[in-house]
C-alpha positions as a Markdown table, in Angstrom:
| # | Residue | x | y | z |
|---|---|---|---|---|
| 1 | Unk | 4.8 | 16.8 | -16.2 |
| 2 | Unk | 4.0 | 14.2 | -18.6 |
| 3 | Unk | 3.9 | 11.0 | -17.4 |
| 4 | Unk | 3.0 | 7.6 | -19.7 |
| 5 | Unk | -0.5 | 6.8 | -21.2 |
| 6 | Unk | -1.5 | 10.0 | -21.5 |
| 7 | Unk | -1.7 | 10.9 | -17.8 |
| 8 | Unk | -0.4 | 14.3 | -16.5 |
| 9 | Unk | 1.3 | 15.1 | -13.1 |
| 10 | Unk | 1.0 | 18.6 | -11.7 |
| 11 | Unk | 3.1 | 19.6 | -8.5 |
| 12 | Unk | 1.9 | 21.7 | -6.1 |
| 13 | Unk | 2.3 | 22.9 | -2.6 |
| 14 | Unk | 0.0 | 22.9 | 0.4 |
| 15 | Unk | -0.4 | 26.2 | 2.9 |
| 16 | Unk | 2.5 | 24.6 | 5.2 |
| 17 | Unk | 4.4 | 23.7 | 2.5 |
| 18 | Unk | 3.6 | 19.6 | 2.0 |
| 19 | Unk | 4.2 | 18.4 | -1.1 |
| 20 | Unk | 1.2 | 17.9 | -3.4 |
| 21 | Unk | 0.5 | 16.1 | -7.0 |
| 22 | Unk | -2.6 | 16.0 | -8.9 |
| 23 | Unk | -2.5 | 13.2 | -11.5 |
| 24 | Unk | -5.4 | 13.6 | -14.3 |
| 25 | Unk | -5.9 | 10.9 | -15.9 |
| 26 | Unk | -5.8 | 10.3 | -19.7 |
| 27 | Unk | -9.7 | 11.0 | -20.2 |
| 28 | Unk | -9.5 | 14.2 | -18.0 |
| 29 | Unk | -12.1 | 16.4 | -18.0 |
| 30 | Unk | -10.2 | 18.7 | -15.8 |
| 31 | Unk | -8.4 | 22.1 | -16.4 |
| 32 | Unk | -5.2 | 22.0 | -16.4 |
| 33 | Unk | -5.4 | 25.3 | -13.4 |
| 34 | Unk | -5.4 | 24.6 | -9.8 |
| 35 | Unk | -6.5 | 26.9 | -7.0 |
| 36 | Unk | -3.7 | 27.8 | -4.2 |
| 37 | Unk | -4.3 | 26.2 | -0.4 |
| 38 | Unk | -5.3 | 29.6 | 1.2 |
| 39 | Unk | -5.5 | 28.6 | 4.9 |
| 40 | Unk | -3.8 | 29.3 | 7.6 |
| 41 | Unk | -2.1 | 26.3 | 9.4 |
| 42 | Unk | -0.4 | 25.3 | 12.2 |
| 43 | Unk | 3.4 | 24.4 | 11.7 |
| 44 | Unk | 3.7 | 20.6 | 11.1 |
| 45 | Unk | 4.3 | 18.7 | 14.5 |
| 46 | Unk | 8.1 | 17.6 | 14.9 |
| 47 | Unk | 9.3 | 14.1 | 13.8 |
| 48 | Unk | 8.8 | 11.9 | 16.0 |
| 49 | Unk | 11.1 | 9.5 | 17.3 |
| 50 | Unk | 11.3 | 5.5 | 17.4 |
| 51 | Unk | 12.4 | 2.9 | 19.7 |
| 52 | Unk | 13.9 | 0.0 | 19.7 |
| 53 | Unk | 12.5 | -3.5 | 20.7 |
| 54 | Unk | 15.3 | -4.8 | 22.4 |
| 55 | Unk | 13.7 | -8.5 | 22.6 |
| 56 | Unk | 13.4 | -8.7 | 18.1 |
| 57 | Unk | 15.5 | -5.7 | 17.1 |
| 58 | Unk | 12.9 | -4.1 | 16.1 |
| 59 | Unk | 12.0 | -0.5 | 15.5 |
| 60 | Unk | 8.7 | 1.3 | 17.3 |
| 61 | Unk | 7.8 | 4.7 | 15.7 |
| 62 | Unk | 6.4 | 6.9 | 18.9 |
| 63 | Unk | 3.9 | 9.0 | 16.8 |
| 64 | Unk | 1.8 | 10.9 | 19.5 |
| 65 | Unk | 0.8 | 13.6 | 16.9 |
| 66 | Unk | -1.4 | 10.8 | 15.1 |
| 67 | Unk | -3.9 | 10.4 | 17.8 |
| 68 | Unk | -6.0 | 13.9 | 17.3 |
| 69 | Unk | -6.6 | 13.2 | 13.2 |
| 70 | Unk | -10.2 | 12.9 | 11.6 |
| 71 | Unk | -12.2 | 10.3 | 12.6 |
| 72 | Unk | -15.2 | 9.1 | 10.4 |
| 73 | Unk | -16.2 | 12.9 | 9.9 |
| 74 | Unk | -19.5 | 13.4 | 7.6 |
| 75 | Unk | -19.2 | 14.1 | 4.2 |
| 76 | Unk | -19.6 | 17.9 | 4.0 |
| 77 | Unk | -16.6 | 17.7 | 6.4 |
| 78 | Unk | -14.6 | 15.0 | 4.5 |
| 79 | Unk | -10.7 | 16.2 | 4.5 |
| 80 | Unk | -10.1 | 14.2 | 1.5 |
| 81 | Unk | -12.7 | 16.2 | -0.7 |
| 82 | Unk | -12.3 | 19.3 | -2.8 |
| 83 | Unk | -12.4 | 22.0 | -0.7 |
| 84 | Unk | -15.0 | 24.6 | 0.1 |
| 85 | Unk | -16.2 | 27.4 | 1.5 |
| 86 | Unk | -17.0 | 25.5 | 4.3 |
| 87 | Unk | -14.9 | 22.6 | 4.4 |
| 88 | Unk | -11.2 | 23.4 | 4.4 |
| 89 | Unk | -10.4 | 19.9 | 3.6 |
| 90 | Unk | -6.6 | 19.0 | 2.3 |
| 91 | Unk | -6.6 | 19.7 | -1.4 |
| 92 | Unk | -7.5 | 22.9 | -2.5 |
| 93 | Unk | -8.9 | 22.2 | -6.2 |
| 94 | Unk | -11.2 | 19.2 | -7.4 |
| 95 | Unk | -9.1 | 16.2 | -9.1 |
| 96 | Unk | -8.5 | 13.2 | -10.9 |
| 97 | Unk | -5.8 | 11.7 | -8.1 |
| 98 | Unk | -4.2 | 13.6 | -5.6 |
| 99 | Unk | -0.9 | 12.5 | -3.3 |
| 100 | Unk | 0.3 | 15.0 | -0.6 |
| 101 | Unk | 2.6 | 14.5 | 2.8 |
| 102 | Unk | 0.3 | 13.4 | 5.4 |
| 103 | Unk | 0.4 | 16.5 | 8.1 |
| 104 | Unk | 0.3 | 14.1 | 10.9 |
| 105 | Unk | 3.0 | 11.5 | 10.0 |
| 106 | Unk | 4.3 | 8.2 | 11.5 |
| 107 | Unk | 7.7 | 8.6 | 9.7 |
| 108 | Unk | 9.0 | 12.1 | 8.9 |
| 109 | Unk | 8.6 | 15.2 | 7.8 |
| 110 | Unk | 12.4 | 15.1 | 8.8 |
| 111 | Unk | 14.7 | 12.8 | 5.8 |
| 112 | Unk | 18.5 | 12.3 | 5.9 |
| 113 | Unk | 21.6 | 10.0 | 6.1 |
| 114 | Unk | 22.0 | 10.2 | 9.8 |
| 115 | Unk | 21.8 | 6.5 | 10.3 |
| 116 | Unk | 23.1 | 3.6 | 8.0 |
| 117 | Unk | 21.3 | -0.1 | 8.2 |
| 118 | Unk | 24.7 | -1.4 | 10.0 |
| 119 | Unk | 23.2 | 1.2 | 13.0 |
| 120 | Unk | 19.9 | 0.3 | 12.9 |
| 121 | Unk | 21.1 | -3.5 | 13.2 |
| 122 | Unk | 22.8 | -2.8 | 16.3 |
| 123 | Unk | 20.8 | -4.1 | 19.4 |
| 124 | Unk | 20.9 | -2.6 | 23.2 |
| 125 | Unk | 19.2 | -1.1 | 25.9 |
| 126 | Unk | 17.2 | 2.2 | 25.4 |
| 127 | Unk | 17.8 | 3.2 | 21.8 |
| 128 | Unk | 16.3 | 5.7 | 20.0 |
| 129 | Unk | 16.4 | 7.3 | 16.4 |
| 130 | Unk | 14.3 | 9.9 | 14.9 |
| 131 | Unk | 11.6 | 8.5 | 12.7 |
| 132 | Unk | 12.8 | 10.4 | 9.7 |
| 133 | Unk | 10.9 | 9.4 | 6.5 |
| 134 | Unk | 7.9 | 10.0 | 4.7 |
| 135 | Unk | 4.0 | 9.6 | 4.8 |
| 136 | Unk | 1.8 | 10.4 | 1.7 |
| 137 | Unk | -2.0 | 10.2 | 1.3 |
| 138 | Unk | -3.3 | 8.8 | -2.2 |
| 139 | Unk | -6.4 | 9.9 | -2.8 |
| 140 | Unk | -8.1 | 7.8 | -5.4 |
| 141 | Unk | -11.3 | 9.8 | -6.3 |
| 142 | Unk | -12.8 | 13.0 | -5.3 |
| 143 | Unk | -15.6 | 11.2 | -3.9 |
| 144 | Unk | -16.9 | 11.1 | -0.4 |
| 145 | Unk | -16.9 | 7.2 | -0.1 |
| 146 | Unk | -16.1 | 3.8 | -1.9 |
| 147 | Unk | -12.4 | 2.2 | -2.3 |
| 148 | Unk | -10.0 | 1.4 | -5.2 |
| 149 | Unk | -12.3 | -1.5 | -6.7 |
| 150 | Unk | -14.9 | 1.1 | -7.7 |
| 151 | Unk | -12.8 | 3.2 | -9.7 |
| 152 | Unk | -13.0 | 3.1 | -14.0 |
| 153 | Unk | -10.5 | 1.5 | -15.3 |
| 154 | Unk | -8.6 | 4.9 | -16.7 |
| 155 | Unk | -8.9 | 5.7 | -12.7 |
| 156 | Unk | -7.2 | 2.6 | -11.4 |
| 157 | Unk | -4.8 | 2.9 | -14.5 |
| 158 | Unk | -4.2 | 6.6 | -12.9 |
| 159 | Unk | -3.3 | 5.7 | -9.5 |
| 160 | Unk | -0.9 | 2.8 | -10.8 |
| 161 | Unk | 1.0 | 5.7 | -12.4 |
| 162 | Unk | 0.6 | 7.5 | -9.3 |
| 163 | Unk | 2.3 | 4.5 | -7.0 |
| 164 | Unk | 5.2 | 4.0 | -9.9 |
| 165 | Unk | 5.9 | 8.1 | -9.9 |
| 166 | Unk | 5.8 | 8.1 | -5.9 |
| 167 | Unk | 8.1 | 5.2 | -5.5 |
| 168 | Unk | 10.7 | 6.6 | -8.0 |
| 169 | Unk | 10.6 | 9.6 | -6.4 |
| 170 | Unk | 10.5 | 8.4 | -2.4 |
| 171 | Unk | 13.4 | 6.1 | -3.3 |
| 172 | Unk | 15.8 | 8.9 | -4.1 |
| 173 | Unk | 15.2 | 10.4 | -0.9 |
| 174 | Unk | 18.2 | 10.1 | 1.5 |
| 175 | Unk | 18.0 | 7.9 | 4.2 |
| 176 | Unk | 15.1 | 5.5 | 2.6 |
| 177 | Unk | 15.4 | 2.2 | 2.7 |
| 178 | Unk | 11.8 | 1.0 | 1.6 |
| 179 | Unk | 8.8 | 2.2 | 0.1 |
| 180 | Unk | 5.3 | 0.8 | 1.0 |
| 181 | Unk | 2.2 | 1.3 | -0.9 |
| 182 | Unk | -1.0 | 0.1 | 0.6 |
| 183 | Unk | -5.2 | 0.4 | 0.7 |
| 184 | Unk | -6.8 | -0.1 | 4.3 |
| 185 | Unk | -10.7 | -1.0 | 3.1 |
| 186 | Unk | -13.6 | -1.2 | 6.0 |
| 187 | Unk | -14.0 | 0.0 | 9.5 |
| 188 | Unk | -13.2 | -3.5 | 10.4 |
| 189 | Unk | -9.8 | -3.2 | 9.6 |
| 190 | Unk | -9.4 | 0.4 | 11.1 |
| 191 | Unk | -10.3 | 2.8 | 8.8 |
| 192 | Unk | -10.7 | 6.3 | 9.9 |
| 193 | Unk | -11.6 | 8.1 | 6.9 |
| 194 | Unk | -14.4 | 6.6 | 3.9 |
| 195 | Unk | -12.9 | 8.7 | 1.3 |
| 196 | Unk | -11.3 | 6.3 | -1.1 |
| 197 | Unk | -7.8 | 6.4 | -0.6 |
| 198 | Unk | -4.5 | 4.5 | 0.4 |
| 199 | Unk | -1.7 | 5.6 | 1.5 |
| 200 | Unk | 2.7 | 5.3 | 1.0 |
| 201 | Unk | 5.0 | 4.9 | 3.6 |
| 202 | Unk | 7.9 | 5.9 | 2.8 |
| 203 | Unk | 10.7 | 4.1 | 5.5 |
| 204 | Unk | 14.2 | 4.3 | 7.2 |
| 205 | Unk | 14.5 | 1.1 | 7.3 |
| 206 | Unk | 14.1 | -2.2 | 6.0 |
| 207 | Unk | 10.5 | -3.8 | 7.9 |
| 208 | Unk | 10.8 | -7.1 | 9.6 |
| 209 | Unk | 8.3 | -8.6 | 7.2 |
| 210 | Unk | 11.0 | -8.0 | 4.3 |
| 211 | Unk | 13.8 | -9.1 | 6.4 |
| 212 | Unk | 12.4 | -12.3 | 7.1 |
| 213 | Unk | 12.0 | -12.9 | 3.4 |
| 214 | Unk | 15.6 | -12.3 | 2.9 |
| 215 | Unk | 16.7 | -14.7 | 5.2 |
| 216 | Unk | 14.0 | -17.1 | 3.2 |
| 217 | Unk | 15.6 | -16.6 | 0.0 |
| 218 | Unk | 19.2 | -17.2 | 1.7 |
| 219 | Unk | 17.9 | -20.7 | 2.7 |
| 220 | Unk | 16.2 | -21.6 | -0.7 |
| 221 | Unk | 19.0 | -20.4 | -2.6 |
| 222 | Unk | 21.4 | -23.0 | -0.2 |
| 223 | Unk | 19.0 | -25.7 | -0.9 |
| 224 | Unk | 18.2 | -24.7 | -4.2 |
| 225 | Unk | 21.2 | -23.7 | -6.2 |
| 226 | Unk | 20.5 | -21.5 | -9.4 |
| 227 | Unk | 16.5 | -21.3 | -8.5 |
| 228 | Unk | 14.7 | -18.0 | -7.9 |
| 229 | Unk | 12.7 | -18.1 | -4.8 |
| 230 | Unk | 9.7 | -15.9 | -7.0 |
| 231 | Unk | 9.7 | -17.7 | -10.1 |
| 232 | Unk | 9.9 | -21.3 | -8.4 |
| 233 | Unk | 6.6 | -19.8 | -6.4 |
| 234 | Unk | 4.9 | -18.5 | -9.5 |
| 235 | Unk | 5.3 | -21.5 | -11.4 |
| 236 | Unk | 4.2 | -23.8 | -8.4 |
| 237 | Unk | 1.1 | -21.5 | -8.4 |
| 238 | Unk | 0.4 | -21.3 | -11.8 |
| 239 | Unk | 0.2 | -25.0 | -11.1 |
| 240 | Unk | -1.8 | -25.3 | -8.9 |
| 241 | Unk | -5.6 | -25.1 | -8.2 |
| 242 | Unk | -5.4 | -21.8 | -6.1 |
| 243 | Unk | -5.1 | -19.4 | -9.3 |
| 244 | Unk | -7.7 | -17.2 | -9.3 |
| 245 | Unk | -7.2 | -14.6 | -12.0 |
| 246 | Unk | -4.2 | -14.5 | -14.4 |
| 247 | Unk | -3.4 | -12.6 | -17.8 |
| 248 | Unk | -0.5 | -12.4 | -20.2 |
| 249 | Unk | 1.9 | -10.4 | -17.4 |
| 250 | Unk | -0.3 | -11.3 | -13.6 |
| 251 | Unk | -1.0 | -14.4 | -12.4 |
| 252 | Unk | -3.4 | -14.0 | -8.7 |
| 253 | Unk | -3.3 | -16.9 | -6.3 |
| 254 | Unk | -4.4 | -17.9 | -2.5 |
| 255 | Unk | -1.3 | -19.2 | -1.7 |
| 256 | Unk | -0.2 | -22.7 | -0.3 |
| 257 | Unk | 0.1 | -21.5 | 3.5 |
| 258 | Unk | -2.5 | -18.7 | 3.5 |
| 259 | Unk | -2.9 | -17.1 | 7.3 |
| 260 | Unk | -6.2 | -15.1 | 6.5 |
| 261 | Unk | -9.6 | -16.3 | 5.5 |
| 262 | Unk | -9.6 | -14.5 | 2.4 |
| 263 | Unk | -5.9 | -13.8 | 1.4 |
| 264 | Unk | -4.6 | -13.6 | -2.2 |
| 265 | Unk | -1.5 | -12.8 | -3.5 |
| 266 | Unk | -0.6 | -11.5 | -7.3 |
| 267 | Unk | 2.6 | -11.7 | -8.8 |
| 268 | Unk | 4.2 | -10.3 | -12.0 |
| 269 | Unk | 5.5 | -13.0 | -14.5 |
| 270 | Unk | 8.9 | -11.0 | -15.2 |
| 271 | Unk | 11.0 | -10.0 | -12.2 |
| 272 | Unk | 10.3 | -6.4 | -11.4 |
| 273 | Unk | 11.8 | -5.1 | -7.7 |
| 274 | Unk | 8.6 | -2.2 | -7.6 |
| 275 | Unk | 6.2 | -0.2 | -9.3 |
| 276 | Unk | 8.9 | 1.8 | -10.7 |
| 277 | Unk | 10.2 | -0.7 | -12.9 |
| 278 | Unk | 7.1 | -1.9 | -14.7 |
| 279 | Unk | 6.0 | -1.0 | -18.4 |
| 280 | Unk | 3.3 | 0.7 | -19.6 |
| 281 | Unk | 1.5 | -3.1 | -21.0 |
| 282 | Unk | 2.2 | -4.3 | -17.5 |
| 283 | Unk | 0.3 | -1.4 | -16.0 |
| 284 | Unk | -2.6 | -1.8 | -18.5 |
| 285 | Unk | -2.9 | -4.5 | -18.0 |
| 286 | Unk | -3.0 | -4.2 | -14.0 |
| 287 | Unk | -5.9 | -1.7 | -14.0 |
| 288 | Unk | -8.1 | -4.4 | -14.9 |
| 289 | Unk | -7.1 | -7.3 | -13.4 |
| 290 | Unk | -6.7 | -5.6 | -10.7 |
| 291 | Unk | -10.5 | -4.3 | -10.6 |
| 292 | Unk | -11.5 | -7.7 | -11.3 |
| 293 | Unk | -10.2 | -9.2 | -8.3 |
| 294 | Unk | -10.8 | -6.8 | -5.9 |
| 295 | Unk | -14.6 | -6.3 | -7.3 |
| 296 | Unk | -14.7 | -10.7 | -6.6 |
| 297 | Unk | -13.5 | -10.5 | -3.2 |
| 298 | Unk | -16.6 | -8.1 | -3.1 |
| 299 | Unk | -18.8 | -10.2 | -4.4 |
| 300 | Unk | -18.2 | -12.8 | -1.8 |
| 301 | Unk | -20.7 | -11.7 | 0.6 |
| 302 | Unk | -23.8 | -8.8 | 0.1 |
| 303 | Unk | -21.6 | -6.5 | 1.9 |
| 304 | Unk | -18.5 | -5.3 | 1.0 |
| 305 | Unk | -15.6 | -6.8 | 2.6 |
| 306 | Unk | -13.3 | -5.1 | 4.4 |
| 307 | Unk | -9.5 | -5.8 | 3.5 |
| 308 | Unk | -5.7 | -4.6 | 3.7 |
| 309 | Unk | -4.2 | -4.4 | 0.2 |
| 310 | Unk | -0.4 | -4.6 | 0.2 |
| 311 | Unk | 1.9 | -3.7 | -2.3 |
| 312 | Unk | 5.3 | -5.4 | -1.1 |
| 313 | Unk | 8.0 | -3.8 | -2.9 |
| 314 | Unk | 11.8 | -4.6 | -2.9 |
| 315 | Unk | 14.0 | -2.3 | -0.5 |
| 316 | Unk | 16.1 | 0.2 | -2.5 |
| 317 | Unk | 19.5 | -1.1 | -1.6 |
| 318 | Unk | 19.2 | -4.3 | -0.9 |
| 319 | Unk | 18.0 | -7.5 | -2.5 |
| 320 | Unk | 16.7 | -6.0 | -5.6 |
| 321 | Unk | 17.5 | -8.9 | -7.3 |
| 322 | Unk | 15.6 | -11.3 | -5.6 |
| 323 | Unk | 12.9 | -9.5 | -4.1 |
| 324 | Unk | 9.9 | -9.3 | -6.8 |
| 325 | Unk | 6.8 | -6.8 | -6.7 |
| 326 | Unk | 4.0 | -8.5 | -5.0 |
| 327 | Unk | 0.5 | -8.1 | -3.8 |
| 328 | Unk | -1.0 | -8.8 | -0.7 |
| 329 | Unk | -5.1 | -8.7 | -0.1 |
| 330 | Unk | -5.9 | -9.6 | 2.9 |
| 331 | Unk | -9.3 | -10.0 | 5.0 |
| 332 | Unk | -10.4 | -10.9 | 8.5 |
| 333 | Unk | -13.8 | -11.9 | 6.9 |
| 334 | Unk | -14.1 | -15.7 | 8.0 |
| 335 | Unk | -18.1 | -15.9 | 7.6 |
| 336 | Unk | -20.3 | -12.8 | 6.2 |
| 337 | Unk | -21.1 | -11.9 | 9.8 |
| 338 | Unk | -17.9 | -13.7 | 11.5 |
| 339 | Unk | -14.6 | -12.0 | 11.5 |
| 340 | Unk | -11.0 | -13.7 | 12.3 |
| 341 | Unk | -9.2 | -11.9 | 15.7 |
| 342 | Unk | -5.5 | -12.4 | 16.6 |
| 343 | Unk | -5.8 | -14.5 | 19.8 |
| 344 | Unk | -3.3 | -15.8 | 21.8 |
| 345 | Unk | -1.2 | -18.3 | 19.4 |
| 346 | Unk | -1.1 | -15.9 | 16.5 |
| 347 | Unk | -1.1 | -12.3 | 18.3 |
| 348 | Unk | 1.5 | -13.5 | 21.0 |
| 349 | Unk | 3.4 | -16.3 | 19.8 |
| 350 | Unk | 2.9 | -15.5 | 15.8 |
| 351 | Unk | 2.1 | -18.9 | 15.4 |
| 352 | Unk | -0.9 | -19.0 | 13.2 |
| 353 | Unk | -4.0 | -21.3 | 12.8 |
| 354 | Unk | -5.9 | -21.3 | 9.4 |
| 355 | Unk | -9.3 | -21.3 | 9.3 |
| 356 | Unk | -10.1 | -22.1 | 5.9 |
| 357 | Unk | -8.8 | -24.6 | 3.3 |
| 358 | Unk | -6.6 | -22.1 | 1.1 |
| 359 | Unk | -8.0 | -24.2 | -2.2 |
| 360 | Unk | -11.6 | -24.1 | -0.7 |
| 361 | Unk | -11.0 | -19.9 | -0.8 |
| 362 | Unk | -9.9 | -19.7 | -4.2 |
| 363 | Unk | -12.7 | -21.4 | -5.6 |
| 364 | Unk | -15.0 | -18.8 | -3.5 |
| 365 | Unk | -13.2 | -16.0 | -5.2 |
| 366 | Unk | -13.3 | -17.5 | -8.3 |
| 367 | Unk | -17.4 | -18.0 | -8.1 |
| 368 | Unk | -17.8 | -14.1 | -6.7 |
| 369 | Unk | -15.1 | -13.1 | -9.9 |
| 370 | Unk | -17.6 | -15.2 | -12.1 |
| 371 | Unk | -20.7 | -13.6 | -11.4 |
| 372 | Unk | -19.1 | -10.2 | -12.1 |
């Protein structure tokens, strides 16, 4: 399946029957064949179910089945690599890009219209839902370690293509409310697995992050009339002497209130709801900014710093109008041996403490984009 730019999608399908894409990108050398997943594997472990938080509303995915998957294995046992003879990783042939289901999910294999967002609103005492949904793996590179800022730029311009393809396509599944691509980086933040990847949740539900923004945009709109909450924050940035990074269709900032040490967010200048709906100059143009600030964040310290990347993306049934496509890079990294942990103020109460003057950041990031 053609896709745009020159990069190619080819479906597959795993042993148990997951899902898998390779993307090759525009420069492939690649064939076009792919070799069958030959093993023999255990049927995929039930969905599981979530909770409700009586006390916020919210909703707790109980996902037992995630606590026996990899663990920092070696490299000639990565499950991310080609496989081998001797390593009967999770994609059968070598590639460009490769997305498949995640066999141990948090949300899913099971999708449907069971529940509506009126239901899932609902509060009281020992509630439960399945966690229907889906979980995909994104794996950026064939190789056994690094991350998305060490990709070529026809790599990073791959994966873009990737996230816009996935997001069409987990949108249109019933019962999904929200679709979440992300990039855990470091073993500081968690990371289980060196192979450069991210992954997409795929959710049945709107999060709490994004329903909190709603309700912000309610109040700006009343006190605001005819302003858009993401245009009035773009131009304030653009402004301001947090920008970091911008071209003709991003603009990168630390933004006014930053929580994290090193946090920066990037916003397209055109409102765009998700991946889906940008254009091929916007993703150009993405690849390399996009390298650019990640490979600065890099450069703030002699080792590489460990981060979340966030792609917030507007729900898809609600608020597509005022939610706009934004990214989210956050680190822990207060000092290059210091890190930032959620103590009692921020981790109980969510009441957060900044350590660092948010303009004081963005002039370190703009030094380590500098030397670049």
């Amino acid at each position: 399946m053609d896709l745009t730019s020159g990069i190619v999608a080819r479906p597959s399908r795993l042993a148990d029957g997951r899902e898998l894409i390779y993307y090759d990108d525009a420069d492939t050398s690649l064939p076009p064949e792919r070799s069958i997943d030959a093993r023999t594997l255990d049927p995929r472990p039930p969905t599981a179910t979530m909770r409700q938080d009586v006390l916020t509303g919210e909703w707790v995915s109980i996902a037992a089945a995630r606590q026996n998957r990899a663990f920092l294995p070696p490299a000639e046992l990565d499950p991310l690599a080609p496989q081998t003879p001797t390593n009967p990783s999770e994609v059968p042939s070598d590639y460009d890009v490769a997305v498949f289901e995640n066999r141990s999910p948090s949300f899913g294999p099971r999708i449907g219209t069971e529940f509506s967002l009126e239901d899932l609103d609902r509060i009281g005492l020992g509630r439960s839902l399945p966690s229907i949904g889906r979980c995909e793996v994104v794996c950026f590179s064939p190789e056994h370690e690094g991350s998305f800022g060490s990709q070529t730029e026809s790599r990073a311009r791959t994966v873009i293509e990737a996230w816009a393809d996935r997001t069409a396509a987990l949108s249109a599944l019933p019962g999904i409310q929200q679709v979440f691509p992300f990039e855990n980086r470091g073993e500081a933040i968690g990371v289980t697995l060196l192979h450069p990847h991210g992954q997409i949740y795929a959710y049945p539900y709107v999060t709490p992050r994004t329903q909190r923004l709603v309700e912000s945009i309610e109040k700006f709109a009343g006190s605001n009339p005819g302003q858009s909450l993401f245009e009035s924050i773009l131009e304030s940035e653009r402004a301001s002497d947090r920008v970091v990074l911008s071209g003709k269709h991003w603009t990168a900032f630390v933004p006014f209130a930053a929580r994290w040490p090193v946090e920066v967010h990037m916003l397209p200048h055109r409102h765009v709801p998700d991946f889906a709906a940008t254009n091929d100059e916007e993703r150009d143009e993405l690849a390399s900014l996009y390298l650019t600030l990640l490979r600065g964040i890099d450069k703030l310290y002699d080792t590489p710093t460990p981060y979340i990347a966030a792609w917030h993306q507007a729900p898809v049934n609600v608020a597509r109008d005022d939610i706009r496509l934004m990214l989210q890079v956050t680190s822990p990294r207060r000092a290059e041996s210091k890190l930032k942990y959620l103590a009692g103020s921020e981790a109980a109460m969510g009441a957060w403490i900044g350590d660092v003057l948010p303009e004081a950041t963005a002039a370190f990031i703009r030094e380590g984009i500098s030397t670049l």
